[in-house]
C-alpha positions as CSV (number, residue, x, y, z in Angstrom):
1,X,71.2,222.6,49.8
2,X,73.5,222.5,46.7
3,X,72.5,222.1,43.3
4,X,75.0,221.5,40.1
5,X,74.5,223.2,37.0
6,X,75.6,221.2,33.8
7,X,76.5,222.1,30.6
8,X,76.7,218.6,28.4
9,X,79.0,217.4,26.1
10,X,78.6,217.6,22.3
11,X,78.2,214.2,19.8
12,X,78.1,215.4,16.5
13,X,80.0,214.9,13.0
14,X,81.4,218.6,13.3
15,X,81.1,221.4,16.0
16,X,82.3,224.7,16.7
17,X,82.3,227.5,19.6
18,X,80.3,230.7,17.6
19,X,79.9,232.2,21.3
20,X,77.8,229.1,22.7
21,X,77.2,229.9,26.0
22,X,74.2,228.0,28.1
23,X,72.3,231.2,28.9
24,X,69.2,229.6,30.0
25,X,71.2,227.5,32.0
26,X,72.8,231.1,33.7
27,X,69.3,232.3,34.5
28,X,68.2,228.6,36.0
29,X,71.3,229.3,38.3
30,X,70.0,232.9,39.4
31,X,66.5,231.2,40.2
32,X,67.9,228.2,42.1
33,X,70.0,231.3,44.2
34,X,67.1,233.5,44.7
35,X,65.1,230.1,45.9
36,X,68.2,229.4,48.2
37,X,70.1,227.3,46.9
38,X,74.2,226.8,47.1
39,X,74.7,227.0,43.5
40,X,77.6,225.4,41.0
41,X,78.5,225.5,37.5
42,X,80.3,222.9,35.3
43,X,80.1,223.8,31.6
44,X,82.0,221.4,29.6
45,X,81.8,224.0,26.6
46,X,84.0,226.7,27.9
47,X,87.0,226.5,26.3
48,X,88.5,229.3,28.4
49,X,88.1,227.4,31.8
50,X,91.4,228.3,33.9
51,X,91.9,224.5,34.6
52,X,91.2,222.6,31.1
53,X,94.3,222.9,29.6
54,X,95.7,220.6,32.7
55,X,93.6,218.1,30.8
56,X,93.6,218.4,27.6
57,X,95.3,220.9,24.4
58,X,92.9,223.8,24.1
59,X,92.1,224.8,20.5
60,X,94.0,228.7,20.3
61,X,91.1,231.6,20.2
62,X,90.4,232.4,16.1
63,X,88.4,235.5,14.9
64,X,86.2,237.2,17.5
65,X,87.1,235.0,20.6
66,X,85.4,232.4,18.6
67,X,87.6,228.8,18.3
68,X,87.3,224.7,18.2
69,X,87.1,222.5,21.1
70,X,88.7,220.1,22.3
71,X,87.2,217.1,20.3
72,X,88.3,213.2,20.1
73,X,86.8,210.8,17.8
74,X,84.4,208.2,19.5
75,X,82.3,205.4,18.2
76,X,79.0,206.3,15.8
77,X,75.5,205.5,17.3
78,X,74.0,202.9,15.4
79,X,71.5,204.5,14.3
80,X,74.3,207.1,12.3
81,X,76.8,204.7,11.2
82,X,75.7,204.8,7.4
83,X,76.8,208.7,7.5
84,X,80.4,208.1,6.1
85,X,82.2,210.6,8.3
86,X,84.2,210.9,11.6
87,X,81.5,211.3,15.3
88,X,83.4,213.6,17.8
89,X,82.6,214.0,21.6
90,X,83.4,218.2,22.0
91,X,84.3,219.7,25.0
92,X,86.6,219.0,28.1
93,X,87.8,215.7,28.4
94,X,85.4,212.9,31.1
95,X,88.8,213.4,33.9
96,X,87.9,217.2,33.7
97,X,84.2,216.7,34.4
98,X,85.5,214.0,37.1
99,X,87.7,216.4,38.5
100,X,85.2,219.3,38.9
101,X,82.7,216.5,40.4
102,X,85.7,215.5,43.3
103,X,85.9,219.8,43.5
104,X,82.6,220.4,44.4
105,X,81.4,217.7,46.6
106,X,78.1,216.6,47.7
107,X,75.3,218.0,46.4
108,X,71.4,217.3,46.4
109,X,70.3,217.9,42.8
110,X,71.5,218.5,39.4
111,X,70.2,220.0,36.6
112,X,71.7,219.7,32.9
113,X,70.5,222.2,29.8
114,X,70.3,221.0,26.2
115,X,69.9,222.7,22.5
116,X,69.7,221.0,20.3
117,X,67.9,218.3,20.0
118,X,70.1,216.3,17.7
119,X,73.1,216.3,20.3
120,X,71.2,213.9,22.7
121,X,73.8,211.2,22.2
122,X,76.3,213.6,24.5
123,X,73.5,214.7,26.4
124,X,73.0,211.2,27.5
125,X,76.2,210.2,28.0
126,X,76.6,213.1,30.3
127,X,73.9,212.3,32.2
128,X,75.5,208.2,32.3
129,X,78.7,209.6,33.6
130,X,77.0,211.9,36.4
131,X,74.7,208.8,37.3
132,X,77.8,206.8,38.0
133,X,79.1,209.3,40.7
134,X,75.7,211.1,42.1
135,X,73.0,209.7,43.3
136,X,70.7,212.4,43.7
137,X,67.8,212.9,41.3
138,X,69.3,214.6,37.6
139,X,66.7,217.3,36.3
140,X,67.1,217.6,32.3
141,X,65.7,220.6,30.8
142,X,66.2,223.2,27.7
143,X,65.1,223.0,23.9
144,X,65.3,219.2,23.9
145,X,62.9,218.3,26.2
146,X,60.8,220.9,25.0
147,X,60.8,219.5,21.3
148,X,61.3,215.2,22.2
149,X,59.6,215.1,26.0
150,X,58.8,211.6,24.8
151,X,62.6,210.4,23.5
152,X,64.0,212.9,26.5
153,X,61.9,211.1,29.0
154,X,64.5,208.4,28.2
155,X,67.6,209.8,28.9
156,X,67.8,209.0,32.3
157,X,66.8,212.1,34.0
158,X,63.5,213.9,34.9
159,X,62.4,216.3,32.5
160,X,61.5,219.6,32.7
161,X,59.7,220.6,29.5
162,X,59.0,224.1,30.4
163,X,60.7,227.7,29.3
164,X,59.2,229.8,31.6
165,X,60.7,229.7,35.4
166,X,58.2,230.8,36.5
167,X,56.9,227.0,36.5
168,X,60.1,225.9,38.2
169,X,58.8,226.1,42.1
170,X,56.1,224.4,41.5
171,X,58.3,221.4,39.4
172,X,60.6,221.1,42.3
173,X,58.4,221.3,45.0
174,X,56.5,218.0,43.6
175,X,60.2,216.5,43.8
176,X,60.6,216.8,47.5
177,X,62.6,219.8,47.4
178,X,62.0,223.5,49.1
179,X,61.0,226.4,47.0
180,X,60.1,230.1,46.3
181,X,58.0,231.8,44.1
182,X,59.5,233.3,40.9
183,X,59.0,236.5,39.8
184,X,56.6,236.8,37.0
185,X,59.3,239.5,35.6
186,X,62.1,237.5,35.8
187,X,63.4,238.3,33.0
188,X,63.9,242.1,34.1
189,X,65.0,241.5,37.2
190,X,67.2,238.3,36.9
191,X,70.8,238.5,35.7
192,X,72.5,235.2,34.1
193,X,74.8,234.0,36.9
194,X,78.3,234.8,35.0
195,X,79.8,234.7,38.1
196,X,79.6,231.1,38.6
197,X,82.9,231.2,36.3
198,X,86.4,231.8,36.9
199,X,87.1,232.9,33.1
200,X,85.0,233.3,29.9
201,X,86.1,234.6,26.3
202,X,83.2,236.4,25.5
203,X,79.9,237.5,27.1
204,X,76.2,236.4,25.1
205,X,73.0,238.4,26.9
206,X,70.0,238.5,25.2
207,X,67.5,241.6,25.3
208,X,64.1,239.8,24.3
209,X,62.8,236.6,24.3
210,X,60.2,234.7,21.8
211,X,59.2,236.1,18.3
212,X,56.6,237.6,17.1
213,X,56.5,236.1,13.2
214,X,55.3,232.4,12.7
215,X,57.9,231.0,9.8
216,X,56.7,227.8,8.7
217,X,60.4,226.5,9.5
218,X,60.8,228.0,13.2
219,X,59.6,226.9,16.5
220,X,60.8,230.1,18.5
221,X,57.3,231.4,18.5
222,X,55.8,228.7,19.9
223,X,58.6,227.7,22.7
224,X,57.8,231.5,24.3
225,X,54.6,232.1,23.5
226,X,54.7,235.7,22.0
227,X,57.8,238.4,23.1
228,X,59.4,239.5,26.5
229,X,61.3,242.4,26.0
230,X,64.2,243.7,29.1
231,X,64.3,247.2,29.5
232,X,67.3,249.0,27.7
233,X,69.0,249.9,31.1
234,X,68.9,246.3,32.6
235,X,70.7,245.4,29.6
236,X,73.1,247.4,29.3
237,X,74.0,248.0,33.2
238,X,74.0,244.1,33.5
239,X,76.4,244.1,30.4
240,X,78.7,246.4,32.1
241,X,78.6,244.4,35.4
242,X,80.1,241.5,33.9
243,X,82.7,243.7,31.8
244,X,83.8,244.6,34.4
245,X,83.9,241.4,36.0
246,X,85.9,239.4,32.8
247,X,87.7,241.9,30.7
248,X,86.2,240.4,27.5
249,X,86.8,242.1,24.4
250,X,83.5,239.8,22.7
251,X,79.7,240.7,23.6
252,X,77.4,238.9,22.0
253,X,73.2,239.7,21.5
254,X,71.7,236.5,20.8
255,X,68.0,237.2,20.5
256,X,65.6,235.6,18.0
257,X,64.1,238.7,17.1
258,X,65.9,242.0,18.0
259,X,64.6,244.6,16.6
260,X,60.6,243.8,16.7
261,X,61.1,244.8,20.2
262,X,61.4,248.2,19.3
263,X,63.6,249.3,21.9
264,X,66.8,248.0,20.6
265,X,68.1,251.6,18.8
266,X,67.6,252.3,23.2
267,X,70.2,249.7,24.1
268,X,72.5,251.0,21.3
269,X,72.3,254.7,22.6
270,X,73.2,253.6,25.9
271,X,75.5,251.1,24.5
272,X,77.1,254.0,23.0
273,X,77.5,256.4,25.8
274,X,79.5,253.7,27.1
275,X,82.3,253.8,25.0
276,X,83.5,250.3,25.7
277,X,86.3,249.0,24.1
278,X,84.3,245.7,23.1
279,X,83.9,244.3,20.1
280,X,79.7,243.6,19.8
281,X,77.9,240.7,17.3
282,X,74.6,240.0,16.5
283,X,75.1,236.2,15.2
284,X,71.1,234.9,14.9
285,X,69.6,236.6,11.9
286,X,68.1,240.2,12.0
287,X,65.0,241.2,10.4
288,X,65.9,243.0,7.4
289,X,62.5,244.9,6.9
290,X,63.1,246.0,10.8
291,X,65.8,247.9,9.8
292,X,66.5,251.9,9.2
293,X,69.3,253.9,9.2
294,X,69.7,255.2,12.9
295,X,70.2,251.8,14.0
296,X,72.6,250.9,11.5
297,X,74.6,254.3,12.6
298,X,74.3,253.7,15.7
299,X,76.0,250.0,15.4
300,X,78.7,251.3,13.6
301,X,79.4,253.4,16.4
302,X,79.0,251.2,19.2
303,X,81.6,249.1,17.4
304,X,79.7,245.7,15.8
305,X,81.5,243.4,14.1
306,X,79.1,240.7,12.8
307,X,75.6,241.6,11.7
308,X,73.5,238.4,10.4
309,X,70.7,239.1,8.4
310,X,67.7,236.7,8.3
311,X,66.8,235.7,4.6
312,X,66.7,232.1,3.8
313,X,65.6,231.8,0.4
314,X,64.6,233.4,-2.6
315,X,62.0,232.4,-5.3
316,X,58.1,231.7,-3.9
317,X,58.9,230.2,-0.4
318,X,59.2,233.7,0.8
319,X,55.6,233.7,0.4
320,X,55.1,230.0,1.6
321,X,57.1,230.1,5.0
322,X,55.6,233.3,6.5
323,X,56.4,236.3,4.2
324,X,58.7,237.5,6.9
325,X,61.5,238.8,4.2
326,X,61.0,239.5,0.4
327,X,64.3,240.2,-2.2
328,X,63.8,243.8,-1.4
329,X,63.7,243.9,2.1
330,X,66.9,242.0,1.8
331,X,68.5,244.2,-0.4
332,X,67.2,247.7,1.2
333,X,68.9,246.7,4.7
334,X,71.8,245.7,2.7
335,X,72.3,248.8,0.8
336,X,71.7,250.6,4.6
337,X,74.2,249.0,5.8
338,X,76.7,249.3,3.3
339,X,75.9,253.4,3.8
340,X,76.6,252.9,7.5
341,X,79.8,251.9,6.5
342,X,79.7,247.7,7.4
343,X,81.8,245.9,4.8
344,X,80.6,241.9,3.6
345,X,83.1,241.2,6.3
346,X,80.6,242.2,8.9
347,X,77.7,241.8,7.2
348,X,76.0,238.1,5.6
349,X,72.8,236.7,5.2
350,X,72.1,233.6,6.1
351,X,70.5,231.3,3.2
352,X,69.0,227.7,4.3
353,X,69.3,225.3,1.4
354,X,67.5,221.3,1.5
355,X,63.8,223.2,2.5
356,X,61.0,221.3,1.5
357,X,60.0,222.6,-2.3
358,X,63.0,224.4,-2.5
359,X,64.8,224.4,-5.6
360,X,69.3,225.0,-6.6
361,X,67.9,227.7,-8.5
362,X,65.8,229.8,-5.3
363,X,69.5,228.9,-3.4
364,X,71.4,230.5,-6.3
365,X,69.2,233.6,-6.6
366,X,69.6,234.1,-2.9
367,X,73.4,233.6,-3.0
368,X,73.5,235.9,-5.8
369,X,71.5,238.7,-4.3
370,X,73.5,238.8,-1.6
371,X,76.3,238.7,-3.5
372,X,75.2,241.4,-5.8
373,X,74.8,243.5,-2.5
374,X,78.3,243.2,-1.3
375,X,77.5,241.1,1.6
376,X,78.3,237.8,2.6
377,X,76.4,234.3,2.7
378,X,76.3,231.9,5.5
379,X,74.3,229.0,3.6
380,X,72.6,226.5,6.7
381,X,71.5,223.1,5.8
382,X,68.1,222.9,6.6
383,X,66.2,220.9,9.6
384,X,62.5,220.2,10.2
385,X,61.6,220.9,13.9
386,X,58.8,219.5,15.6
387,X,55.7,221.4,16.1
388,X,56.8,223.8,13.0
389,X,54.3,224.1,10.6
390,X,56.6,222.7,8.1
391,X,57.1,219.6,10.5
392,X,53.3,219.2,10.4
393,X,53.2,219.5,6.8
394,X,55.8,216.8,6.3
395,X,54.4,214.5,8.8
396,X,51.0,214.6,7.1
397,X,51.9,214.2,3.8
398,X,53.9,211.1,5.5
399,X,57.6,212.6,4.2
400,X,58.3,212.3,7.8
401,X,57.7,209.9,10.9
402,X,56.3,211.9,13.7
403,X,58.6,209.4,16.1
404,X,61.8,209.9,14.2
405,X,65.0,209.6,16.7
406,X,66.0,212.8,16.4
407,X,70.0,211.9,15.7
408,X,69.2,211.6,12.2
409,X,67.6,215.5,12.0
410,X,70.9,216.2,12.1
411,X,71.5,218.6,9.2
412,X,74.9,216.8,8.4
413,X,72.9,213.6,8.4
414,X,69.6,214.6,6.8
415,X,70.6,214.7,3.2
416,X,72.2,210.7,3.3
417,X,68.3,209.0,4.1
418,X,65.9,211.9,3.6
419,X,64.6,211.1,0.1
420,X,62.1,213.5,-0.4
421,X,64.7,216.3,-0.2
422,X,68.1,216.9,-1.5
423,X,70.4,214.2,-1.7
424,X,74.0,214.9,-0.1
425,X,75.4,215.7,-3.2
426,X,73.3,218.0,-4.5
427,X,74.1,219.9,-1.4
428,X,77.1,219.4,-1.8
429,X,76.9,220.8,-5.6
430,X,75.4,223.8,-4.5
431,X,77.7,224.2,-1.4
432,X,80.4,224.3,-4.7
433,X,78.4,226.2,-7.3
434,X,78.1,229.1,-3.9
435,X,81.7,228.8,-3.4
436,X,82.3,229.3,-6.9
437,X,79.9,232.5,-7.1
438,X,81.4,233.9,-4.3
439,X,84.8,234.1,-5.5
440,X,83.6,235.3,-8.6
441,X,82.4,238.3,-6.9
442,X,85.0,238.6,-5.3
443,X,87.6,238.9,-8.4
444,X,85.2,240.6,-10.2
445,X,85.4,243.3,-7.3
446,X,89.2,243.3,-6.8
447,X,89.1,243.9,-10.5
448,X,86.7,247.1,-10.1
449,X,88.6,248.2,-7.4
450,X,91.7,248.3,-8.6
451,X,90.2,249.9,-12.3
452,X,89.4,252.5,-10.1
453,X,92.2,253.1,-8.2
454,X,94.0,253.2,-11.7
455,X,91.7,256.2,-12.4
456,X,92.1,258.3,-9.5
């Protein structure tokens, strides 16, 4: 039997390719294999498809193999056409995905992933435009239906609101379809299914899954239900395996939680012996108190080029939203860092700004902290996420309807209607006052540097 894999579009007011690759979607394929299935991919996301630029000009690669998609303006939801700006389908073109549909053939089941949960609007659509040529039963999983199974349930396919594959044979069995048990250690012994592509830009792995903190503001802890950890060899030898497959010079670690594993400063030893001439980024937000010095070295050597560290805010919400990083855990990884030899070019913090109770000032200290480090700031609008504690919080003290369609949670959107938040342009004050601080700094450093140079 075959099953198709899809990767949907994106409907949003802005989006860009920071190494998205569907991984949970790559280790669905490897179960569907190890069950028996004929398995095939169509990820409308991969800019670096072979075939896409036969359809439609491809955005050129920009720092770190990241880039744009291919985007073309399309009509608002209704629901989203107060927000006074432009709504963008991203990713290859509908004759692309029709294309790869004539390609492949007959198949017997489909299964499309999802993120986030605010992108439904494409999610939909793709699901409408593989209705109209399959008729075969469409399985919709991923975040989405794990956050909204009520407003998923309406998207046209069945949902599959588990994370755990483990769960799968059992789903599909109850569909009419044969089956095999999972190993409970799939996670170790499963490999995502890069092969189903001709060509990628980059490879993302991940070496744990789940998180062992419980911030107010994150829902990771609850969608995996504590932390799965990989062995440091399965990591690395399935990182090589696809090296050597694709030639990347990219490789991206997109855990939750890296280092509370403990067995990260393993990978990187291993990483190290390697000596691959790859270019390695840890985009989602370290944990700053989780860091010492031999890991820092040992990143330096294996040759990382973006290190994120997780901070958020400053001022008493550290406290509030699970005490997971203080000012001076922030500033101690900072300063090791910065011994390691990183430069604010590799390293940043990221800093959320519209939390609830959150204040310009707690988003200026943080800015300027970092700032005062030498490291850069990646300031996220903020979004409440169902089953959060803050989401609960909200919803009781009736800030927020527990049905909400989740287009407008949308952090582009949130600040236009939210009105127990910031308004859009006081985000869009701070947004400037940051902008203003950082090249501040960065004169104000230039300035030093060159005073010193004048010395020596």
């Amino acid at each position: 039997m075959k099953v198709l894999l899809v990767n949907p579009w994106i409907y949003d007011f802005a989006a860009y390719d920071f190494w998205l690759k569907p991984l949970g979607l790559l280790y669905v394929a490897r179960a569907m294999e190890w069950m028996g299935y004929e398995v095939h991919l169509i990820d409308l996301l991969n800019r670096h498809d072979p075939h896409l630029p036969r359809f439609v000009k491809v955005p050129k690669d920009k720092r770190y193999s990241t880039g744009k998609f291919p985007s073309r303006v399309i009509e608002k939801p209704e629901i989203l056409r107060f927000v006074p700006r432009k709504y963008k389908r991203y990713g290859a073109p509908p004759e692309f995905l029709e294309w790869k549909l004539g390609e492949i053939g007959r198949v017997d089941l489909v299964m499309v992933t999802s993120t986030l949960s605010y992108w439904y609007p494409g999610i939909w659509e793709t699901i409408r435009f593989l209705r109209s040529y399959l008729d075969v039963p469409i399985i919709l999983g991923g975040i989405y239906p794990r956050l909204f199974p009520r407003h998923a349930s309406r998207s046209g396919a069945l949902t599959y609101s588990s994370g755990d594959l483990v769960f799968l044979p059992s789903f599909l069995k109850k569909l009419g379809f044969f089956s095999k048990e999972i190993p409970e250690n799939w996670f170790e012994v499963f490999d995502p299914m890069y092969e189903l592509y001709e060509r990628v830009g980059y490879l993302v792995f991940t070496t744990t899954l789940g998180c062992p903190f419980s911030c107010s503001y994150c829902a990771v802890h609850k969608l995996w239900k504590g932390l799965r950890v990989r062995s440091p060899e399965k990591v690395v030898d399935t990182i090589e395996k696809y090296l050597d497959m694709f030639q990347v010079e990219d490789v991206v670690f997109f855990d939750d939680a890296v280092l509370t594993s403990g067995r990260f400063k393993e990978v990187l030893k291993l990483i190290v012996k390697k000596s691959w001439k790859v270019r390695f980024h840890l985009p989602n937000g370290i944990h700053a108190r989780l860091l010492d010095e031999e890991t820092a070295l040992l990143m330096k050597e294996a040759n990382f080029k973006t290190i994120k560290l997780g901070y958020e805010t400053s001022g008493k919400l550290q406290k509030e939203t699970g005490g997971k990083v203080y000012d001076e855990d922030l500033v101690r990884a900072a300063r090791i860092l910065r011994g390691a030899g990183f430069t604010e070019r590799e390293i940043s913090a990221y800093v959320m700004v519209n939390m609830p109770g959150q204040t310009k000032e707690d988003v200026l200290e943080a800015v300027k902290v970092c700032l005062n480090e030498g490291i850069g700031v990646s300031v996220n609008e903020y979004t409440p996420i169902p089953g959060t504690e803050d989401w609960k919080k909200l919803v009781k003290e009736r800030k927020l309807d527990p049905d909400v369609d989740p287009a407008l949670l949308n952090n582009t959107v949130l600040p236009f209607w939210w009105k127990h938040g910031m308004s859009s342009e006081e985000v869009q004050e701070i947004k400037q006052l940051v902008q203003d601080l950082k090249l501040r700094c960065s004169k104000a450093c230039t300035g030093a540097q060159q005073s010193s140079n004048r010395k020596d």
